[in-house]
PyMOL CGO cylinders between C-alpha atoms (Angstrom):
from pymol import cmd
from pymol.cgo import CYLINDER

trace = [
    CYLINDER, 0.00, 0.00, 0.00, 3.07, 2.41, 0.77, 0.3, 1, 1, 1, 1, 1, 1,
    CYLINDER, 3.07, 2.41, 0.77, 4.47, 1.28, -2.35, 0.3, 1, 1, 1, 1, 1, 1,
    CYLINDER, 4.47, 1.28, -2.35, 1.31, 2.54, -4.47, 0.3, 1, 1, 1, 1, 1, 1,
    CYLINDER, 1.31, 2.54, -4.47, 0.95, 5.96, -2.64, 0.3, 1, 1, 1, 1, 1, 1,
    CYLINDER, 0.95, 5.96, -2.64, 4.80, 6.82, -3.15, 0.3, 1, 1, 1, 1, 1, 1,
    CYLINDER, 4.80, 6.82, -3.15, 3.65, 6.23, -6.94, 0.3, 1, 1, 1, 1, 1, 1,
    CYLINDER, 3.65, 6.23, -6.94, 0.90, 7.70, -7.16, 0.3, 1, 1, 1, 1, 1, 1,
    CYLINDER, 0.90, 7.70, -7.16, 2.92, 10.99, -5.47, 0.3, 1, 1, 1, 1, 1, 1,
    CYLINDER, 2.92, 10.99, -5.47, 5.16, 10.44, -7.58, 0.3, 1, 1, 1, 1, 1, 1,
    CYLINDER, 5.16, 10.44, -7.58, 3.34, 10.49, -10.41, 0.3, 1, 1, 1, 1, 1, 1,
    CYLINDER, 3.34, 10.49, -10.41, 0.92, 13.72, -9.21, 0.3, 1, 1, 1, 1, 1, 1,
    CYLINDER, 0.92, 13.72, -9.21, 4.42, 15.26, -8.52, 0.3, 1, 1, 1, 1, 1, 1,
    CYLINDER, 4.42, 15.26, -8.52, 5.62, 14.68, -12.45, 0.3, 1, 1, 1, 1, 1, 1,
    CYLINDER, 5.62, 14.68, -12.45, 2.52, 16.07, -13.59, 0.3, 1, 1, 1, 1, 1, 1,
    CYLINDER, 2.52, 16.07, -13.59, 2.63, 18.94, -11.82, 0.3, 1, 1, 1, 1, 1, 1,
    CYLINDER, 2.63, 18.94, -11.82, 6.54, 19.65, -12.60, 0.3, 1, 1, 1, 1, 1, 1,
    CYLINDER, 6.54, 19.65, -12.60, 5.13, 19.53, -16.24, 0.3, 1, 1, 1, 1, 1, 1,
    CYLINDER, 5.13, 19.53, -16.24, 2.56, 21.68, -15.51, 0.3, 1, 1, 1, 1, 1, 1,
    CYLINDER, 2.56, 21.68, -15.51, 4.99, 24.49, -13.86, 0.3, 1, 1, 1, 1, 1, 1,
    CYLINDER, 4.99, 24.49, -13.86, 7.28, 23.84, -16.94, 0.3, 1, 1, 1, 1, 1, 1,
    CYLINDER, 7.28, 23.84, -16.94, 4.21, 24.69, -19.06, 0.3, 1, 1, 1, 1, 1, 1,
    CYLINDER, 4.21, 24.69, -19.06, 3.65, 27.86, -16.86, 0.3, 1, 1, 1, 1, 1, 1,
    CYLINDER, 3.65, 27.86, -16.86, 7.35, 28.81, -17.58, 0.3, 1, 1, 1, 1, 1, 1,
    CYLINDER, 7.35, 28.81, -17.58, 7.44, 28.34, -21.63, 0.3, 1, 1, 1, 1, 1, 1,
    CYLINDER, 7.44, 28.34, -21.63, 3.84, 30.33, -21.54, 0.3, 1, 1, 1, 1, 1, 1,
    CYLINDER, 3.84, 30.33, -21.54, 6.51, 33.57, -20.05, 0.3, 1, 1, 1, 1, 1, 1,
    CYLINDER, 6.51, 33.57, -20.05, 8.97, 32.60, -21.87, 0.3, 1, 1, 1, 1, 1, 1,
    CYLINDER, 8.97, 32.60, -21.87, 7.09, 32.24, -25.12, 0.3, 1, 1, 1, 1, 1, 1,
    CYLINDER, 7.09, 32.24, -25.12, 4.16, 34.87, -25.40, 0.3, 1, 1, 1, 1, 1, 1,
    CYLINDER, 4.16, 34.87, -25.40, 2.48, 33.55, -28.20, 0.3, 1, 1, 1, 1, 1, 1,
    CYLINDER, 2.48, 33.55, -28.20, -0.84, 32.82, -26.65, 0.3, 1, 1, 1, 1, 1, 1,
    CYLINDER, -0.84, 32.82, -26.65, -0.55, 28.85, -25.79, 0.3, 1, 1, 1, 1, 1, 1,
    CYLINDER, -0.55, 28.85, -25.79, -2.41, 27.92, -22.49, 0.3, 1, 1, 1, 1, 1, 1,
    CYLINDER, -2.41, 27.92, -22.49, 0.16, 27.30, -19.85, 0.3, 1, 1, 1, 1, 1, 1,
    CYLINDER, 0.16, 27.30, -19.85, -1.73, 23.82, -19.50, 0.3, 1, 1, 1, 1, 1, 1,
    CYLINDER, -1.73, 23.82, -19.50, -0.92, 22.81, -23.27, 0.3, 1, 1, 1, 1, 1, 1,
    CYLINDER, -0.92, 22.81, -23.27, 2.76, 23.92, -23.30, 0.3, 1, 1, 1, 1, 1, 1,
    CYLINDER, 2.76, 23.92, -23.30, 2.72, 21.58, -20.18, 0.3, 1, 1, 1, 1, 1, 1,
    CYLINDER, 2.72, 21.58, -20.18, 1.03, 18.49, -22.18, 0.3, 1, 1, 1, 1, 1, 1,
    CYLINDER, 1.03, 18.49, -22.18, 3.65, 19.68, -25.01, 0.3, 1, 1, 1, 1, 1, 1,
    CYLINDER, 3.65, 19.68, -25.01, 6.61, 19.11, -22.70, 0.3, 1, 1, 1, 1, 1, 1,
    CYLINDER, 6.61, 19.11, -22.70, 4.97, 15.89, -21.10, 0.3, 1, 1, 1, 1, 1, 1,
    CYLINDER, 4.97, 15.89, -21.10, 4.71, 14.31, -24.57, 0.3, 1, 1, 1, 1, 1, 1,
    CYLINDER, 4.71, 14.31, -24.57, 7.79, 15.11, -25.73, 0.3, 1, 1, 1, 1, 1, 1,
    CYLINDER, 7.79, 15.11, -25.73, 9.95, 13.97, -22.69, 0.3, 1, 1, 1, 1, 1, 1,
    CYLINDER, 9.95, 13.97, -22.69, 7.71, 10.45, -22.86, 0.3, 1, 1, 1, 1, 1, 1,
    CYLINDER, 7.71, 10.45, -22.86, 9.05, 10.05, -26.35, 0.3, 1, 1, 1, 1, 1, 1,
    CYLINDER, 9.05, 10.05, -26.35, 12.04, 10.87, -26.05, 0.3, 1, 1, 1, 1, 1, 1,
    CYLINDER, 12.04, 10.87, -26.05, 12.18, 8.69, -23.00, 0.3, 1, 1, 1, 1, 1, 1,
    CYLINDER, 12.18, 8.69, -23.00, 13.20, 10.71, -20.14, 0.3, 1, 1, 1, 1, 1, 1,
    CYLINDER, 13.20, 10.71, -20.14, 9.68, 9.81, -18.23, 0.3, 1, 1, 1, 1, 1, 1,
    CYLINDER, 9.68, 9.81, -18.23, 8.14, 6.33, -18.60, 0.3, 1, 1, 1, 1, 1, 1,
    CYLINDER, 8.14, 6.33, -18.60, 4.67, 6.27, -18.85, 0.3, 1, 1, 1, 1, 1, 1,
    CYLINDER, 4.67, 6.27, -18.85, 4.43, 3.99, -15.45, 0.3, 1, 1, 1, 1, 1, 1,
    CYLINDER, 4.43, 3.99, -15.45, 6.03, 6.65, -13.56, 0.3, 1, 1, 1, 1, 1, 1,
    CYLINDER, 6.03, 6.65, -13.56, 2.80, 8.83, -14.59, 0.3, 1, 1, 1, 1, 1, 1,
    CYLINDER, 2.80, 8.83, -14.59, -0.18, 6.08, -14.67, 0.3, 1, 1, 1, 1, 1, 1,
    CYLINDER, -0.18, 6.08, -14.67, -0.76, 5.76, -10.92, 0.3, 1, 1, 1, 1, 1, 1,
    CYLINDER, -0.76, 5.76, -10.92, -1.50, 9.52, -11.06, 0.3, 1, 1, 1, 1, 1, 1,
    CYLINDER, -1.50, 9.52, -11.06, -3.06, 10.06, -14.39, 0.3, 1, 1, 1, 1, 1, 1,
    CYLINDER, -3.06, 10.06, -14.39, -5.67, 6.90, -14.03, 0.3, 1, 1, 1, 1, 1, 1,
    CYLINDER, -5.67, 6.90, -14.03, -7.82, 8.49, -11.26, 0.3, 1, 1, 1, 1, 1, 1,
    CYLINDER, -7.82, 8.49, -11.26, -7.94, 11.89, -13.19, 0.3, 1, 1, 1, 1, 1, 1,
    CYLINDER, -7.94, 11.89, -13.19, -8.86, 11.13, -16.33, 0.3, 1, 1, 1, 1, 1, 1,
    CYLINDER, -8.86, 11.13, -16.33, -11.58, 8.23, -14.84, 0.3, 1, 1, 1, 1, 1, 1,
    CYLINDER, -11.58, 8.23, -14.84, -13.23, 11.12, -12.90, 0.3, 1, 1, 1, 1, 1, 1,
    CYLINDER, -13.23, 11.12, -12.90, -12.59, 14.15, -15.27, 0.3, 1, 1, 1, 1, 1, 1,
    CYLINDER, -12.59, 14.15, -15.27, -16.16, 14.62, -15.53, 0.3, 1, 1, 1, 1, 1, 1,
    CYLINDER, -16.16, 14.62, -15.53, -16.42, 16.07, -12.22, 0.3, 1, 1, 1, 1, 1, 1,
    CYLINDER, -16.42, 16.07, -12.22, -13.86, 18.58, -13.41, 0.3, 1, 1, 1, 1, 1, 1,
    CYLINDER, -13.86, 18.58, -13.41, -16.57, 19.81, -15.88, 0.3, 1, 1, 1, 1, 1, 1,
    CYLINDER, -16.57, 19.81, -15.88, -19.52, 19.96, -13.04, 0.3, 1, 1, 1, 1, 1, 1,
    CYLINDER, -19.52, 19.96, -13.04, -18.53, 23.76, -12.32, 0.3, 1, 1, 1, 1, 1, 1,
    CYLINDER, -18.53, 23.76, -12.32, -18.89, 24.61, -15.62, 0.3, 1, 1, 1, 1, 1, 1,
    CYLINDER, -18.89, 24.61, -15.62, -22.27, 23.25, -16.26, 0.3, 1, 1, 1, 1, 1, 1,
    CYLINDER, -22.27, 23.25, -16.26, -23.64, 25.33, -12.94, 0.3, 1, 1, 1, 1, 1, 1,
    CYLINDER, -23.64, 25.33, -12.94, -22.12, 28.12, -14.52, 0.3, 1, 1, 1, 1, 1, 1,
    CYLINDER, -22.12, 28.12, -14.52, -24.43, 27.46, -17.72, 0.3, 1, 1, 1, 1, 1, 1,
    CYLINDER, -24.43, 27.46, -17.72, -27.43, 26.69, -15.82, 0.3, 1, 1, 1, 1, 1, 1,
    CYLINDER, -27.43, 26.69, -15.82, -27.10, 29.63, -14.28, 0.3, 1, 1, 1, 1, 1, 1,
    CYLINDER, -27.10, 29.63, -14.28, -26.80, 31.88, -17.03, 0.3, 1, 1, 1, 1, 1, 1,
    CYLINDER, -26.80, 31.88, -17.03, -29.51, 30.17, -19.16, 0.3, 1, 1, 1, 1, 1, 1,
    CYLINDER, -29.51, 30.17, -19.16, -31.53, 33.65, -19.44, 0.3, 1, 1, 1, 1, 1, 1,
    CYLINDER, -31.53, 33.65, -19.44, -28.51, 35.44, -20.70, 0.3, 1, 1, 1, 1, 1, 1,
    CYLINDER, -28.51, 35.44, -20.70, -28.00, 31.99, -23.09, 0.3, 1, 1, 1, 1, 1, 1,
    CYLINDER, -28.00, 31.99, -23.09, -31.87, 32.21, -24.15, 0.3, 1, 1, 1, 1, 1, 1,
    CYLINDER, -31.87, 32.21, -24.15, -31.27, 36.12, -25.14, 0.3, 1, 1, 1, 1, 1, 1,
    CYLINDER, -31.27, 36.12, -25.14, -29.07, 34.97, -27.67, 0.3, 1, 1, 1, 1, 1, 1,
    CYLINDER, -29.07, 34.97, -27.67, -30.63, 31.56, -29.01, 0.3, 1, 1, 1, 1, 1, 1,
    CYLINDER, -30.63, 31.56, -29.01, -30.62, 32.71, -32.90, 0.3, 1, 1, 1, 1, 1, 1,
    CYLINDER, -30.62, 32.71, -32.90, -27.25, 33.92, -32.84, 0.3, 1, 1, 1, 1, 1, 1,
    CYLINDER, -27.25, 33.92, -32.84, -25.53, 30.93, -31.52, 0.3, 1, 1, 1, 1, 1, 1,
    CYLINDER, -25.53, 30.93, -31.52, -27.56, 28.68, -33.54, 0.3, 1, 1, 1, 1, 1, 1,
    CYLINDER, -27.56, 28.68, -33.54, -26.84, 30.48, -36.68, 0.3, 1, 1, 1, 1, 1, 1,
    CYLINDER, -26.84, 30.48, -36.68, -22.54, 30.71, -35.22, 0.3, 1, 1, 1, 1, 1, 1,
    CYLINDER, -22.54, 30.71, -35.22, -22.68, 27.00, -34.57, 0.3, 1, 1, 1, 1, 1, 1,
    CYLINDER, -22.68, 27.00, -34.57, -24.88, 26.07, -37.91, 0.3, 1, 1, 1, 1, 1, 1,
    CYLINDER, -24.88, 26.07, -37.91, -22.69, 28.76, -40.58, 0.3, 1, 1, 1, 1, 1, 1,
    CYLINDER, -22.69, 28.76, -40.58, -19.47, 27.45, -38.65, 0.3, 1, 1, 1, 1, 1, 1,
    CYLINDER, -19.47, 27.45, -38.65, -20.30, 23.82, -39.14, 0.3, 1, 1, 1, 1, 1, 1,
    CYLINDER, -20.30, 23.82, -39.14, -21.13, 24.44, -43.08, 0.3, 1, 1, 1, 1, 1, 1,
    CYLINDER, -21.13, 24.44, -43.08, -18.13, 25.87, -43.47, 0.3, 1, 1, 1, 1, 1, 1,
    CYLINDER, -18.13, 25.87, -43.47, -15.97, 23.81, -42.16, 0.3, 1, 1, 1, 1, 1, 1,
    CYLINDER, -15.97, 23.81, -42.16, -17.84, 20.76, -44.04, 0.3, 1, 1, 1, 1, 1, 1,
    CYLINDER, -17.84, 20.76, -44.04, -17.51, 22.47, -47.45, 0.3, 1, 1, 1, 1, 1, 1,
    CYLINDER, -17.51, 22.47, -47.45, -13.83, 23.30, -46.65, 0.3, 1, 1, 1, 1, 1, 1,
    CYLINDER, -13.83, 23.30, -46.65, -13.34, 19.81, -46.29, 0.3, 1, 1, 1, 1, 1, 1,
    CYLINDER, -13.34, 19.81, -46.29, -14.81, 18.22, -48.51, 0.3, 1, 1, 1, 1, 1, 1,
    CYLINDER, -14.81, 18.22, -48.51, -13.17, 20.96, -51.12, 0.3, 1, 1, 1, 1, 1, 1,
    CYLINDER, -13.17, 20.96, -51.12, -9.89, 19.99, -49.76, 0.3, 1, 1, 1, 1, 1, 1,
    CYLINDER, -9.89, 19.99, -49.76, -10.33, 16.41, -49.59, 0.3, 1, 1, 1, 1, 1, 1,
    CYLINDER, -10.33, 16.41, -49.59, -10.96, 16.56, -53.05, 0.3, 1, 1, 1, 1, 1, 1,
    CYLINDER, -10.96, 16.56, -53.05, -7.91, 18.24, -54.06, 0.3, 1, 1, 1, 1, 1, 1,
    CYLINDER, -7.91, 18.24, -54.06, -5.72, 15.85, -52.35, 0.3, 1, 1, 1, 1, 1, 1,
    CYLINDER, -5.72, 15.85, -52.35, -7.07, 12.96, -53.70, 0.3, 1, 1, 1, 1, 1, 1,
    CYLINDER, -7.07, 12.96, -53.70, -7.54, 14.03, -57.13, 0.3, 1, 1, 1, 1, 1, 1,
    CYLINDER, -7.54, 14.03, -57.13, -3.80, 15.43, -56.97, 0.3, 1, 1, 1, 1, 1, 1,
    CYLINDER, -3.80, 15.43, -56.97, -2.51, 11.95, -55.64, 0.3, 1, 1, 1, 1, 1, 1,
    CYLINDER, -2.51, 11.95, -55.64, -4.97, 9.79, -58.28, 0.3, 1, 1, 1, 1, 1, 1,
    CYLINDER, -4.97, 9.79, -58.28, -2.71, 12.16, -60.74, 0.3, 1, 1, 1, 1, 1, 1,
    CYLINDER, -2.71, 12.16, -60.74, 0.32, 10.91, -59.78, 0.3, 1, 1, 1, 1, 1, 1,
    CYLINDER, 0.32, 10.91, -59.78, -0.83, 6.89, -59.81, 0.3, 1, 1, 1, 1, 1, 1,
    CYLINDER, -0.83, 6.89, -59.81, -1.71, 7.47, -62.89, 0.3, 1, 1, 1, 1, 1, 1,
    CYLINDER, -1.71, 7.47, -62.89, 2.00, 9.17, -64.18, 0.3, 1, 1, 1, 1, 1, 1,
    CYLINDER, 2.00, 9.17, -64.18, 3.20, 6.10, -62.43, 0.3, 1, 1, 1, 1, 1, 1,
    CYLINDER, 3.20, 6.10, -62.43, 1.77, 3.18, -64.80, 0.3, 1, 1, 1, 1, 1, 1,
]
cmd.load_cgo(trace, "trace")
């Protein structure tokens, strides 16, 4: 049981060295990153390049991401509690959310073409 909580603080303490890393490349680099993704940046890149193993972090990383929901709870009172203001603006967030979707659709799909008629071009200089 020792042996699992010195992991698990272990692991809490990596993850919170990346975050303070993160925190330190968001004032070192002002180019509007979230301190909390420079952090994930650095996290992923030392696990690849191997300096942190992935079981140094699981004990710590398991219980947070199983539960994250309850990270979100907060947010949805804050919601709730603004549905009037939310309400006001109905239309205008239906339209955002609908002329945003179409948009990026069409941009795909334009795209998407392009790519793969430019690479059934080249099969064909191929045969």
């Amino acid at each position: 049981m020792l042996i699992k909580a010195l992991r698990f603080i272990v692991g809490l303490a990596l993850l919170y060295l990346m975050l303070y890393l993160g925190k330190f490349l968001s004032l070192l680099i002002p180019i509007g990153i979230p301190e909390s993704i420079w952090g994930m940046l650095v996290l992923f890149v030392s696990m690849v390049v191997g300096i942190i193993k992935v079981t140094w972090i699981l004990p710590a990383s398991t219980p947070l991401t199983r539960y994250m929901t309850l990270f979100f709870l907060p947010i949805c009172a804050g919601v709730v509690d603004q549905f009037d203001v939310l309400n006001q603006h109905v239309d205008s967030l239906i339209f955002a959310n609908f002329f945003s979707t179409m948009l990026s659709l069409i941009l795909l799909g334009y795209l998407a073409q392009k790519l793969f008629a430019d690479k059934g071009d080249a099969g064909e200089d191929d045969e």
